[in-house]
N, C-alpha and C positions, 0 to 999 in steps of 0.2 A: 411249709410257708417260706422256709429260709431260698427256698428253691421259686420260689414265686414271689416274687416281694411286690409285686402291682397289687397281688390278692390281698396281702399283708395291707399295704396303702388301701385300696377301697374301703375296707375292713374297715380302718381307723378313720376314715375322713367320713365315710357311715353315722360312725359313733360319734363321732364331733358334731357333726347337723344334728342327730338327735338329741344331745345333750344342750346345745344350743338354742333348740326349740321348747325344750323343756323352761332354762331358763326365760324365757318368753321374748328371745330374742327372732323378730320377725321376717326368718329366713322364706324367700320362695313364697312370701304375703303379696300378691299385687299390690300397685299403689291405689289408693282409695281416693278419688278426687272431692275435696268438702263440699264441692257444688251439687254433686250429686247424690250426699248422703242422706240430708232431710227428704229430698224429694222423693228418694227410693224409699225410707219409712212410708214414708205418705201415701205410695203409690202411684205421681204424678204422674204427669204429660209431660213431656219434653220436648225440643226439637237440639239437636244432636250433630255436629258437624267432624267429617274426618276423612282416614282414606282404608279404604278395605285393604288388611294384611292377606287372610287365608279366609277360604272358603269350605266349606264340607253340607254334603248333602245331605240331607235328614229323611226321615219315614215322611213326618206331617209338615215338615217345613223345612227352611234353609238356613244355613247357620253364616255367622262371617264375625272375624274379628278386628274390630273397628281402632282405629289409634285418633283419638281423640284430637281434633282441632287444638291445637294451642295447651293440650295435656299432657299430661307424663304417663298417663293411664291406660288403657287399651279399656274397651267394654265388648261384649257378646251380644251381636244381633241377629235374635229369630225374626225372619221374616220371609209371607208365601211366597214372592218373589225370586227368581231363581238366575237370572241373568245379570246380578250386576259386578262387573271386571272388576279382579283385583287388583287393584292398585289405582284406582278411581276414587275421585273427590266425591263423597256423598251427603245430603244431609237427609236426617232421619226424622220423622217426627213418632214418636211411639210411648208405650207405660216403664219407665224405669224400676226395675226392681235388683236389691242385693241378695244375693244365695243365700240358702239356709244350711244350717245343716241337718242330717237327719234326725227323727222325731221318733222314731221307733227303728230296733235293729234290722237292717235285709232293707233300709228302704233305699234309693236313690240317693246319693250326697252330691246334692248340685254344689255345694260350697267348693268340694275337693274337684269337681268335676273343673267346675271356673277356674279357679287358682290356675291349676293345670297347665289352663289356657291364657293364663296371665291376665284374666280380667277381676275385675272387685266388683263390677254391675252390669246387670243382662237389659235391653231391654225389646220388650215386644212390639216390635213395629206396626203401625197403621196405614204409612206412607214416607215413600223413598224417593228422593229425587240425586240423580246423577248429574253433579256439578260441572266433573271435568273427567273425562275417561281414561285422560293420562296416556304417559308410551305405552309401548312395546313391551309385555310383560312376559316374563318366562311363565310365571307361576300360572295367571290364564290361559299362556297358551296350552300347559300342561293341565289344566283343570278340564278346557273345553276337548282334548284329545281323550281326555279319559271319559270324559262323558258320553264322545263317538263311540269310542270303546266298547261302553258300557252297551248302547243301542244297540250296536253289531249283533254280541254275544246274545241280546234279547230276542234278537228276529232269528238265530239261529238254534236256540234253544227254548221250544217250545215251555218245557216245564218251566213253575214259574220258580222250585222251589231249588233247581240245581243249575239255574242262568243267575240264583241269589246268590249261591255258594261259589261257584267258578268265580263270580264279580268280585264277593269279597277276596278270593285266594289271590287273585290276577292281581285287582285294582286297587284294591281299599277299599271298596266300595261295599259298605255295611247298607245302606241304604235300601237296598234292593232285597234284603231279607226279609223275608216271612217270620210272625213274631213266634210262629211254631218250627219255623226250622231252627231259630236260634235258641229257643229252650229244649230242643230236641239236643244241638248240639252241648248246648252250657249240663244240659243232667247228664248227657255222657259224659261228660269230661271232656270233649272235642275242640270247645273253644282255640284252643290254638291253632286251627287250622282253618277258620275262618280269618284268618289276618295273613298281613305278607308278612311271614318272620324269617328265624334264622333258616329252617330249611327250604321253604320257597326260593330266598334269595338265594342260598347256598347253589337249588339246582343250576336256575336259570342264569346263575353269575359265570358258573364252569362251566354251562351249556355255552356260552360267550366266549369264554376264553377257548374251549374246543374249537370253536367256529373261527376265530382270529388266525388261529394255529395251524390251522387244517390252508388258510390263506397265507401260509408261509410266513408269517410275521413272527417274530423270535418272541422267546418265552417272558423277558422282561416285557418289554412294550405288550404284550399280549394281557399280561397281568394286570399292569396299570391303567389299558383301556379298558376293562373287566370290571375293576374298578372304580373306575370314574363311568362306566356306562351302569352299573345299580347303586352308585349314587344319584345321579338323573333319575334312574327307575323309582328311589324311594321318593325323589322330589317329586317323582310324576303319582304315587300309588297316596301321596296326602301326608309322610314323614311320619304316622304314627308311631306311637312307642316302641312295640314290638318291630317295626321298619325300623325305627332310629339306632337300636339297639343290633339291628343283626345287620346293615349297611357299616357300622362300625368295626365289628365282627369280620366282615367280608373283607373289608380295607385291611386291616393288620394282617388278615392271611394274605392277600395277594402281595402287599409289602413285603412279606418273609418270604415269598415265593421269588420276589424280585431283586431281593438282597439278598438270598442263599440262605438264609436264617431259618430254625425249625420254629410253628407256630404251635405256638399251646392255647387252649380254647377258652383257659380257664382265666390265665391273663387277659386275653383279648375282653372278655368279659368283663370284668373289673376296672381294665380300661372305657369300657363303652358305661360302664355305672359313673365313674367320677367324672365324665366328662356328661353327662347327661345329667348330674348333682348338680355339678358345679352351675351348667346354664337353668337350669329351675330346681331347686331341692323341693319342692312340694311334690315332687314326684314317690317320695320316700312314703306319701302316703293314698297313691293311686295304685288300687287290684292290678289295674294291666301293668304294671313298670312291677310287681313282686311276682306275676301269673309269667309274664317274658321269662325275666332271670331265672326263675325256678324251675322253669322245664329246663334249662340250658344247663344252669346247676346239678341239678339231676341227671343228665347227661354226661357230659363231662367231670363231672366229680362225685354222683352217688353210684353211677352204675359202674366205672371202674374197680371202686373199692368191694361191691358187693360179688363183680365177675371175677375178678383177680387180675394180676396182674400178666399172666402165661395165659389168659383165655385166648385171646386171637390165635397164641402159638398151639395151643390143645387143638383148636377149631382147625384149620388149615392142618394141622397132620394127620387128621382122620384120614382113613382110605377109601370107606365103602361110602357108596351114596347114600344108605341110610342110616349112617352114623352123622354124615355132613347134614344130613336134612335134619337130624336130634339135633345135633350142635345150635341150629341156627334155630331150631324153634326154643331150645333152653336159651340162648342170647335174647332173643323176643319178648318172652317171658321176663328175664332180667331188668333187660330196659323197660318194661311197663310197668315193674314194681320198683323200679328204681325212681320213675316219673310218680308213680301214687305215692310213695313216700314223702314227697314234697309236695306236690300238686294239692293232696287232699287236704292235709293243715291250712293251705291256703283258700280252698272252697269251701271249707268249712269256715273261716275267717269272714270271708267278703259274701258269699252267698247263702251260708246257712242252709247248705245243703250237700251231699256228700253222693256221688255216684256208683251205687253198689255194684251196678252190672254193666259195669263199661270195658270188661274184660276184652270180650271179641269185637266188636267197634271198634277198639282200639288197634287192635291187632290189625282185622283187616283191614283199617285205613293206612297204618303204618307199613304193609304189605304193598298197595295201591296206590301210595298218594303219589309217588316218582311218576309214574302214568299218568294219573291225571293231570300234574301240573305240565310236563311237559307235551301230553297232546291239546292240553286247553290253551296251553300259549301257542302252539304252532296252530292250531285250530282259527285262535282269534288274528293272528296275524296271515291267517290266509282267508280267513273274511273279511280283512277290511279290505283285501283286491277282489273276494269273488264273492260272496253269501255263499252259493251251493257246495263252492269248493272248502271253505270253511264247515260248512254243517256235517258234510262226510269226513273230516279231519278229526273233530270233537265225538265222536260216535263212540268212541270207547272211554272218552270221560263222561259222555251222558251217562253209559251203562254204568260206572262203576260208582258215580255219585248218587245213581239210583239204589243203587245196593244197600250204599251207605247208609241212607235215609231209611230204608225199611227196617235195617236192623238199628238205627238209633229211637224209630219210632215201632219198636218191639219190646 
């Protein structure tokens, strides 16, 4: 720790929010506006005035969170409606209602879900009127691209069950899952790779910086465009946790790449926790902000201790090819019992359910996924100039998400 003192720091500022929360000091609690708390008992009607922050696409409906006309508050609006720009005046007339928490263990906790999101009340909309459509918004422009995005990948990938999978890896876009591909992947243990996290970004960040480089652009400026271009990327994929947490990630490495400085994973980490505390600690008590860190943790801090420290140098001096091939299949092995060491405590926690036969899934997705991510992003951005020339591009992430699928649904 003496060696890491960031680690030391999150550690401790950890422990301060929890101890904090205990005393019932109300860190990361949205503001509750009084106007809207009897009516939310009540279950009323309301009519609702503000301006849409963020957008996110749903199965059954549409989400956006609303900042409250002349409030301190933000609120959460479902509604079927799917077009309305953020950053637009709106008013809403719909049933107000406050989260609950859950009522039995495994169920849904919309209470922690909302927080989250910074809101203290949801409500269901019946009708929407758009006051003022406002400027020129990044955020829609980057909502409506990913939407194209989204269609692209759809007309070029017939299956409906791996145009859902590539959407989520690429996009953020949970939406477009089948609710059996996602419990396919959540009882593997696959879950992390339905989100853009740290190794999506990781590829396609240095896939960016290779391509700057190879344009003769020196290594600093090459880094810090790399940088500042998956930061845009997360703004464009919706900033989810697991985005939020490995765009952080990605910045402190190309920053030590830029300043000559050696990066360590395990700081970078720590860093992307207190600065993700700091802007909402109620995140201390969201599955996906403990399910992120933990794979990462386990990476960077279970599996060194469990391979040793001279495993790369043992690995790399082998001679014969099938010694190198053991080598790397015992590293494999490591890392995926380094990752269920931590993973499983945690889906045992939040889902109440534990994945016995996630062995080979694991393995071969861990084998594969470099392929798929980088022929499904070259794939999709060569359909959005051609369709045909994109569907022949993507041809070997169709096969290989096929794969997947039959052995998680085995």
């Amino acid at each position: 720790m003496r060696k890491r003192p960031m680690c030391l720091a999150c550690l401790g500022f950890m422990l301060v929010l929890v101890l904090l929360r205990i005393a019932g000091v109300p860190l990361g609690t949205p503001f509750s506006d009084p106007k809207y708390e009897n009516k939310a008992q009540q279950g009323r009607k309301v009519w609702i005035a503000g301006t849409i922050e963020t957008y996110e696409k749903k199965s059954s409906n549409n989400g956006y969170v609303l900042r409250g006309e002349g409030s301190k508050g933000k609120i959460y609006l479902l509604a079927k409606r799917g077009d309305l720009p953020v950053g637009a005046a709106v008013r809403v007339y719909g049933t107000v209602k406050k989260p609950e928490s859950p009522r039995n263990p495994g169920m849904f906790d919309e209470k922690t879900y909302y927080e989250g999101k910074g809101c203290a009340f949801y409500v269901i909309s019946e009708r929407e009127e758009v006051v003022d459509v406002g400027r020129w918004n990044l955020g829609e422009a980057l909502r409506l691209e990913r939407e194209r995005c989204c269609a692209v990948l759809k007309e070029m990938m017939p299956e409906e069950e791996e145009a859902g999978v590539l959407s989520a890896m690429l996009l953020g876009e949970r939406s477009e899952l089948t609710e059996e591909t996602y419990l396919a992947y959540q009882q593997s243990g696959l879950l992390h790779l339905i989100s853009v996290s740290g190794m999506h970004l990781m590829l396609l960040g240095m896939a960016l910086r290779r391509l700057l480089m190879a344009l003769h652009l020196p290594k600093t400026p090459a880094s810090l465009a790399a940088a500042a271009g998956m930061v845009l990327y997360g703004m464009f994929t919706g900033s989810g946790t697991a985005t939020v947490r490995a765009v952080v990630m990605f910045a402190v490495r190309m920053g030590a790449v830029a300043v000559g400085r050696t990066y360590d994973s395990l700081s970078a980490l720590s860093l992307a926790a207190i600065l993700m505390l700091a802007e909402n600690p109620s995140y201390l008590e969201q599955s996906g902000f403990w399910l992120s860190f933990g794979a990462v943790t386990a990476i960077s801090g279970v599996y060194p201790v469990l391979a040793g420290e001279k495993a790369e140098r043992k690995r790399r001096g082998e001679k014969t090819g099938l010694e190198k091939l053991a080598a790397k299949g015992k590293e494999a092995a490591m890392v995926y019992l380094s990752l269920q060491l931590v993973m499983i405590p945690l889906q045992a926690w939040y889902f109440y359910e534990i994945p016995l036969f996630a062995f080979l899934p694991n393995l071969f997705a861990g084998a594969v996924m470099t392929a798929v991510l980088l022929t499904g992003a070259a794939g999709l951005l060569a359909g959005l100039a051609s369709v045909k020339a994109g569907s022949v591009v993507l041809l070997p992430a169709r096969f290989l998400l096929t794969l997947l699928r039959q052995m998680t649904a085995a």
